[in-house]
C-alpha positions in Angstrom: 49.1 -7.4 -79.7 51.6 -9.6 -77.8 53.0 -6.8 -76.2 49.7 -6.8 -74.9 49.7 -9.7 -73.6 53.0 -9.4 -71.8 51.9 -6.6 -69.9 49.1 -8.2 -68.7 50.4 -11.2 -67.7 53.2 -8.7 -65.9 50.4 -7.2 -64.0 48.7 -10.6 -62.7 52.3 -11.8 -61.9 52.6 -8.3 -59.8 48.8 -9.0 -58.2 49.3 -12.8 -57.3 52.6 -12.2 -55.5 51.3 -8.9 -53.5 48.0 -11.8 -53.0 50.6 -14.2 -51.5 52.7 -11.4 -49.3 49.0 -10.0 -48.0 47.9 -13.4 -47.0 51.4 -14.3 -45.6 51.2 -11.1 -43.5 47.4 -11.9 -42.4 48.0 -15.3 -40.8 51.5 -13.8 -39.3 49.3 -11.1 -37.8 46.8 -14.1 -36.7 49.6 -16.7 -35.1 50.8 -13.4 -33.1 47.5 -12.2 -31.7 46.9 -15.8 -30.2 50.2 -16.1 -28.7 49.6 -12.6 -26.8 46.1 -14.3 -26.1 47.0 -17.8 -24.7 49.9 -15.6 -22.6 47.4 -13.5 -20.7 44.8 -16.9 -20.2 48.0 -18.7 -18.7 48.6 -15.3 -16.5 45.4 -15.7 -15.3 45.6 -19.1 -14.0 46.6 -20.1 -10.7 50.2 -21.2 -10.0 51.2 -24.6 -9.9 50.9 -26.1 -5.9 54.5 -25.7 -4.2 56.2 -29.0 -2.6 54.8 -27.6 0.7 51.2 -27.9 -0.7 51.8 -31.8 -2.1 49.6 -34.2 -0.3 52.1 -36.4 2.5 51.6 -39.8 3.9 49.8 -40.3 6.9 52.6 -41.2 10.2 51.2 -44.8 10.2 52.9 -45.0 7.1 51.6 -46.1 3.5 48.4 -47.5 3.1 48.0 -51.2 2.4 46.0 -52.4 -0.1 43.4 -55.0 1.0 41.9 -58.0 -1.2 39.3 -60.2 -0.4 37.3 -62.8 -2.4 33.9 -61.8 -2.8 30.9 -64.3 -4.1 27.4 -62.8 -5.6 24.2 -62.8 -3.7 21.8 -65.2 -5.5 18.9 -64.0 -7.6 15.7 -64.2 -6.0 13.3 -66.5 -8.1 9.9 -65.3 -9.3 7.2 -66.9 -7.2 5.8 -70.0 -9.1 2.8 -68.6 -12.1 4.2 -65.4 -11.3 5.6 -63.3 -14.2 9.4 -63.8 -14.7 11.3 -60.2 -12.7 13.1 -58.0 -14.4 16.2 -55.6 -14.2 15.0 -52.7 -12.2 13.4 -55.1 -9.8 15.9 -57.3 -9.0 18.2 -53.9 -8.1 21.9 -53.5 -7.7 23.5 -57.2 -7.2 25.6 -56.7 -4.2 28.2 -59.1 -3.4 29.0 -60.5 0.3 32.4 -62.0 1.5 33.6 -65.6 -0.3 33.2 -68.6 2.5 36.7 -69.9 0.7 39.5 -66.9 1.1 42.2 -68.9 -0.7 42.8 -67.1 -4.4 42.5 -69.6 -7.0 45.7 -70.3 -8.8 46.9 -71.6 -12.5 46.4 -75.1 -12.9 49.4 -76.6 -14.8 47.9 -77.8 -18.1 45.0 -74.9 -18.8 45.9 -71.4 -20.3 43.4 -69.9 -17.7 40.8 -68.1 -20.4 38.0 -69.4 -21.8 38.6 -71.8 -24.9 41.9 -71.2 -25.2 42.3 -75.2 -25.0 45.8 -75.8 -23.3 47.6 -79.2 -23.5 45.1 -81.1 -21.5 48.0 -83.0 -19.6 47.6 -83.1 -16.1 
């Protein structure tokens, strides 16, 4: 009866292994048929631009950048008893150019964010 036994464990050894070498084969087989695939998608795209095709800069040269301080429009106020307005009347909230042009600089003595305290020195 353990002879038995021998031979059958034999034959699963035999059946697992010629599992494995199937399955191996399967995603081989799998890993080549989407390389052949994602070859013939790339073939089908269009070529990369040539130098000739590159975007140049105008003859005036590059363009300069331009900043300018801009200050809100105020909120229109809701006439008095009236009820108080809300989002979609009130719109977009354009801006309009800043009377003051100067850009605000760092104050020696404040960190420049909002509660982040500083030495208070002046």
């Amino acid at each position: 009866m353990n002879r038995t036994f021998e031979q059958l464990a034999a034959a699963a050894s035999v059946t697992g292994m010629a599992l494995v070498v199937a399955c191996g084969l399967l995603v081989t087989a799998a890993l080549v048929v989407a390389v052949r695939f994602g070859i013939g998608v790339r073939e089908r795209e269009p070529a990369p631009p040539r130098r000739s095709e590159h975007p140049t800069l105008p003859r005036t040269g590059p363009v300069r950048e331009e900043s300018q301080m801009r200050e809100p429009n105020e909120v229109p106020r809701a006439a008095h008893g009236a009820d108080r307005l809300t989002p979609y009347q009130l719109g977009n909230a354009p801006t309009r150019p800043g009377r003051d042009q100067t850009r605000p600089r760092w104050q020696p003595g404040s960190s420049g964010s909002f509660g982040g305290g500083g030495s208070g020195a002046k």
